[in-house]
C-alpha positions in Angstrom: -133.6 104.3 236.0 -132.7 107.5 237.1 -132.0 106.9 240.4 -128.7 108.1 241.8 -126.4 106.0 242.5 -124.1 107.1 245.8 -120.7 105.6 246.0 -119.2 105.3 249.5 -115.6 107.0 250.2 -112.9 105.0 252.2 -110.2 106.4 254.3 -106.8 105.3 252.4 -103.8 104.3 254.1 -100.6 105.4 253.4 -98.6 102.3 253.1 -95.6 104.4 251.4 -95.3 105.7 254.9 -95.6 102.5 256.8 -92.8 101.1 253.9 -90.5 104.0 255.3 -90.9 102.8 258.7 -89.9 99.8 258.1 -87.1 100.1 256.6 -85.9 102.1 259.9 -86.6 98.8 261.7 -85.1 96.6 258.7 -81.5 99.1 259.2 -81.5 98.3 263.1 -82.2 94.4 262.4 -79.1 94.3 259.6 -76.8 96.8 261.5 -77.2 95.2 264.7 -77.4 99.1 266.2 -78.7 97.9 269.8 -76.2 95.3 270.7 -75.0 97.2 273.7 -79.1 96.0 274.7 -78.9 92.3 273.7 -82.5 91.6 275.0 -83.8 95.3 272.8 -82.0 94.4 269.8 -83.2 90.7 269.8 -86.9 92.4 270.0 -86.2 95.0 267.4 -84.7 92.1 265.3 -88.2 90.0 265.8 -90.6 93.4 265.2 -89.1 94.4 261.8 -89.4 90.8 260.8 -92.7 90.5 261.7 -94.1 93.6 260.7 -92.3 93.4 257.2 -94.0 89.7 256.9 -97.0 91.1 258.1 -97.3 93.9 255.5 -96.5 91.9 252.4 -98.8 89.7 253.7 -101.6 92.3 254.1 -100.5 93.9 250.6 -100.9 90.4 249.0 -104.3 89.8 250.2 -105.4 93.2 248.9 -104.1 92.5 245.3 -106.1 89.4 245.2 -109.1 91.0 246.4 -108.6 93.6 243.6 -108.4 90.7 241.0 -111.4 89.4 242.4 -113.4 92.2 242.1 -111.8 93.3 238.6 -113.3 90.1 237.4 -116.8 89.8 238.7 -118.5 91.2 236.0 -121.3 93.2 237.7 -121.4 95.7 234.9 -122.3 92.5 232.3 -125.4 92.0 234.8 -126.6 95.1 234.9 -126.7 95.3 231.2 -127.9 91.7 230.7 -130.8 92.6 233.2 -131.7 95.5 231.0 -131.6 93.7 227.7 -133.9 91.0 229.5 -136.6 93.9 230.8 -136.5 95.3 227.1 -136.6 92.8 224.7 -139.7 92.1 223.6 -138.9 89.0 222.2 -139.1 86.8 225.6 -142.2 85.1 226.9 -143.1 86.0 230.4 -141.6 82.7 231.6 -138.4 83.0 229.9 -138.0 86.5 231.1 -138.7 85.3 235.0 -135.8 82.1 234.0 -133.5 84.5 232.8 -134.1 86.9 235.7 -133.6 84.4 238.1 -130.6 83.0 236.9 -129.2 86.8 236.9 -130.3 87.1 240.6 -128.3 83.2 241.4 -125.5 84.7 239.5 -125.3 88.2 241.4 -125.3 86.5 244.6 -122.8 83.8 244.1 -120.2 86.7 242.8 -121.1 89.3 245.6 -120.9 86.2 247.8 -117.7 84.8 246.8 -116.1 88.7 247.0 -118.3 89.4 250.3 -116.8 85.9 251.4 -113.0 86.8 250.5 -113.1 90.4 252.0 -114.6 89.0 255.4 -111.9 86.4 255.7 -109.0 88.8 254.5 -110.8 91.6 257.2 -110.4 89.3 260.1 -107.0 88.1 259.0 -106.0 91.8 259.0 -107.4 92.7 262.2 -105.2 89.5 263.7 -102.1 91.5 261.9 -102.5 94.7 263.5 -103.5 92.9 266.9 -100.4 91.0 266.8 -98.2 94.1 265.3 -99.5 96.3 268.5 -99.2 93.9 270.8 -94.9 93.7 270.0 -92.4 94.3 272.5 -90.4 97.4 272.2 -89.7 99.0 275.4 -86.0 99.1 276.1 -86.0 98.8 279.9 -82.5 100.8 280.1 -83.3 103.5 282.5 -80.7 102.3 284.8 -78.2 102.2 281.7 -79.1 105.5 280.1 -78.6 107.2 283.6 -75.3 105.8 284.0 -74.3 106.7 280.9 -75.4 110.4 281.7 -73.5 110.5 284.4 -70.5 108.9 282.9 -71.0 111.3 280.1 -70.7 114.2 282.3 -67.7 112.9 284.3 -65.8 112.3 280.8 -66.6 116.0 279.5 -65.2 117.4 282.6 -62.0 115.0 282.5 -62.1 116.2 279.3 -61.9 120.3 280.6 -59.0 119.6 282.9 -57.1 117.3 280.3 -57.0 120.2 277.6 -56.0 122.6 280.7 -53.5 120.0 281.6 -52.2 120.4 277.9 -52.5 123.9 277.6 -50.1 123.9 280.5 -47.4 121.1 279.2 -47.4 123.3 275.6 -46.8 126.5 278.1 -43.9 124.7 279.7 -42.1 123.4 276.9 -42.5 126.3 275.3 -40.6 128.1 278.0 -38.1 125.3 278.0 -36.9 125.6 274.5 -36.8 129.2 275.0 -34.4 128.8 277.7 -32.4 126.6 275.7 -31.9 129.1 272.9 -31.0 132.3 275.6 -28.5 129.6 277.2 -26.2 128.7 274.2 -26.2 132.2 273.3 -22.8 133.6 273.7 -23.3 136.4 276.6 -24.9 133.2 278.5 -22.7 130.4 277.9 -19.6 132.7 279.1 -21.4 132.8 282.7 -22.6 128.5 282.4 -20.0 126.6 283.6 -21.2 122.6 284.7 -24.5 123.9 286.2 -27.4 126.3 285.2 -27.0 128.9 288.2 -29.5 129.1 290.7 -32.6 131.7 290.8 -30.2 133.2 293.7 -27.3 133.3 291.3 -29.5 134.5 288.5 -30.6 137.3 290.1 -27.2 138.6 291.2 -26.4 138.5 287.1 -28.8 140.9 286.7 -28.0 143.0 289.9 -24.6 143.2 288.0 -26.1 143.9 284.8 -24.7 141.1 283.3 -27.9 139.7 281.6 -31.2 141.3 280.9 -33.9 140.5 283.3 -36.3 139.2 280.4 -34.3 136.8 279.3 -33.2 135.9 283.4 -36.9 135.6 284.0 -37.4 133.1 281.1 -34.2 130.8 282.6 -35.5 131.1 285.9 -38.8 129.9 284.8 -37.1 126.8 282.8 -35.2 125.8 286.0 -38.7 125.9 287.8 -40.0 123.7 285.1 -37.0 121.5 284.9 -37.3 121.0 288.7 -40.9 120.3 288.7 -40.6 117.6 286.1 -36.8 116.4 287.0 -37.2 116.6 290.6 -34.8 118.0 293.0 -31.0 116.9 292.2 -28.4 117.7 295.0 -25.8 118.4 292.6 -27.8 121.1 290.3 -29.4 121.0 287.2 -27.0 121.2 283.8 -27.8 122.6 280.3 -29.1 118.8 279.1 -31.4 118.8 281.9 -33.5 121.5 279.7 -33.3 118.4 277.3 -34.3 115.9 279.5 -36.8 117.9 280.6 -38.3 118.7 277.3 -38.4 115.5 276.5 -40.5 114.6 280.2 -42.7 117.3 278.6 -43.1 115.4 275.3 -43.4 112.0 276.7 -46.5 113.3 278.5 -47.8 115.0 275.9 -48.0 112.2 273.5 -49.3 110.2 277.0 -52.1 112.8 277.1 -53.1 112.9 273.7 -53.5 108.9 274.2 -55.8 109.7 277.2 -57.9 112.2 275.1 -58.3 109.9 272.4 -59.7 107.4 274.5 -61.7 109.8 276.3 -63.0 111.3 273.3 -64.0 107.7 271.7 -65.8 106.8 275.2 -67.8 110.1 275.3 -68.9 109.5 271.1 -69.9 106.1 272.0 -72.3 107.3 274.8 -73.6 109.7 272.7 -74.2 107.0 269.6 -76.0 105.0 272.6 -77.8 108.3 273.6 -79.1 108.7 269.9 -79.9 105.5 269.6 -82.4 105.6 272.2 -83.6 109.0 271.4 -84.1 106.9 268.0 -85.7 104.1 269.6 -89.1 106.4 270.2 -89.0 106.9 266.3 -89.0 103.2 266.0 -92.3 102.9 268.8 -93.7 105.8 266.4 -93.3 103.7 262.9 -94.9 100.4 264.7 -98.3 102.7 265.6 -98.0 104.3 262.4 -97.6 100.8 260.7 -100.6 99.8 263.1 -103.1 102.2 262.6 -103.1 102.0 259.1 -103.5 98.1 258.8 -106.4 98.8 260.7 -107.6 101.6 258.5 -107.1 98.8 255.9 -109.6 96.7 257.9 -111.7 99.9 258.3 -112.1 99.8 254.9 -112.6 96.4 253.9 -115.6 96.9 257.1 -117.1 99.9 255.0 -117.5 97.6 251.7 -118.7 94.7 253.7 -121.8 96.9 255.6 -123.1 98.4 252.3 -122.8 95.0 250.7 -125.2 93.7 253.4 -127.5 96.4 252.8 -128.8 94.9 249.4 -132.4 93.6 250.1 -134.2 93.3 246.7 -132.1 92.9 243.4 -132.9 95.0 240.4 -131.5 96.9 237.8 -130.8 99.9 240.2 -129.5 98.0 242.6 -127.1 96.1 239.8 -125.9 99.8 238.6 -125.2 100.8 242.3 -123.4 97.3 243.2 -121.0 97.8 239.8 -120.2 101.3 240.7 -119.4 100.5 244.8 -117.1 97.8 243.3 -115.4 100.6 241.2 -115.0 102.9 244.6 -113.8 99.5 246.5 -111.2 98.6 243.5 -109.7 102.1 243.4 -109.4 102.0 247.4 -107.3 98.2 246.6 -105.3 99.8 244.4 -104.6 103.0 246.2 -103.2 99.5 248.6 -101.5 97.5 246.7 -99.8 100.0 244.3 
């Protein structure tokens, strides 16, 4: 007997992989992270439950193919076979009894694995059928341009609102600064009921009776005050700085409450964006998950062809059996560890 015996190598899955990849599906089942897409979500929800199932299913069925073949013993055979051939002790017709019930015994355990690993094969094959054949796509086109173009309106809303700040921060800043020249003693000698007039103003500094920096800052505040106040017939007094400081402030705080909003719409179309951009890792996991159920099938096909190749039993072939078993148990284990 010194025959080789050749051992045939399987293409292993890598269910730690497919694990990973459900567990992105399992996150958008709990978390409920495409409910702005009832219809996607409620798919999503049905394909990590199914695949999950299907995987522990397929991992169970391995593991008892693996305790199958752990216990069948072919090794025992072999060396029963050659204790038969070499005793000497055996009359011919006890040796052809005992070889016979060898060969009955062979082909009821090869047949009871062969049997197992064909109905476990086909059940397989069903599982990645069935896993492919899920419904992922998310039909949103018309949502996800929307939501572009509602994206791009809010980020320019969102340019002119922070100019529009900008601006109201410039104005009160020039307010306040008019304030504090106005109560200053060389002013409030020339205020009486009413701020003067850019007219009047201008004649104060004609007469060099207040510097034209500070004149340009109180003509700017009346501006402002006028913009905000709106024209009054009677003229504008020192509180109407105030008042319109305040305006200023009141719209600030009003813009700030715009921005917020604006800022939480434009996250949440962006969440929605990622989400879909994440929804093609989710297509990529199920054919990941897919493909290697079926290389698990591939497998169990390469096990069941070389089984079918055994024509005449012998000790050779008993050696040969024992040590594909020992290639087929490590490829379960590779499975179902």
């Amino acid at each position: 007997m010194n025959r080789d015996v050749n051992v045939m190598s399987y293409d292993s899955p890598d269910m730690s992989g497919v694990f990973s990849g459900l567990k992105k599906f399992n996150a958008v089942a709990v978390n409920r992270e495409y409910d702005f897409i009832p219809s996607l979500q409620e798919r999503l929800s049905l394909a990590a439950r199914y695949l999950t199932r299907a995987a522990r299913n397929v991992v169970d069925k391995i593991r008892s193919l693996e305790v199958m073949v752990d216990s069948a013993g072919l090794d025992e055979l072999a060396e029963q076979w050659a204790v038969i051939h070499t005793s000497g002790q055996l009359t011919a017709e006890a040796q052809a009894s005992a070889i016979n019930i060898l060969n009955d015994t062979f082909i009821q355990r090869t047949h009871r694995i062969v049997s197992a690993v064909t109905a476990a094969k086909a059940q397989i094959e069903v599982r990645a059928v069935e896993g492919e054949g899920l419904n992922l796509e998310h039909y949103s086109d018309p949502l996800l341009a929307y939501d572009a173009a509602r994206l791009e309106e809010l980020e320019q809303q969102a340019v002119t609102l922070q100019l529009e700040e900008d601006q109201l921060h410039a104005d009160k800043q020039v307010v306040i600064a008019a304030v504090k020249i106005l109560q200053s003693r060389s002013w409030l000698d020339l205020i009486r009921d009413f701020l003067p007039t850019a007219e009047q103003i201008q004649t104060l500094v004609t007469a060099a009776s207040v510097g034209k920096v500070e004149a340009d800052v109180v003509t700017a505040a009346i501006e402002r005050v006028t913009h905000y106040l709106g024209v009054i017939d009677r003229g504008y007094s020192l509180f109407s700085l105030t008042e319109a400081r305040n305006k200023i402030t009141d719209k600030l705080a009003d813009l700030n409450i715009h921005k917020s909003r604006n800022k939480a719409d434009m996250r949440k179309l962006k969440e929605r964006a990622e989400k879909i951009r994440r929804h093609a890792e989710l297509v990529e996991a199920r054919g990941y998950w897919v493909d290697n159920i079926r290389l698990i099938a591939n497998g169990l096909t390469v096990f069941l062809t070389r089984s079918n190749e055994v024509i005449d039993i012998n000790e050779h072939m008993l050696v040969q059996a024992s040590a594909e078993l020992t290639g087929f148990q490590r490829f379960l284990r590779r499975i179902s560890r």
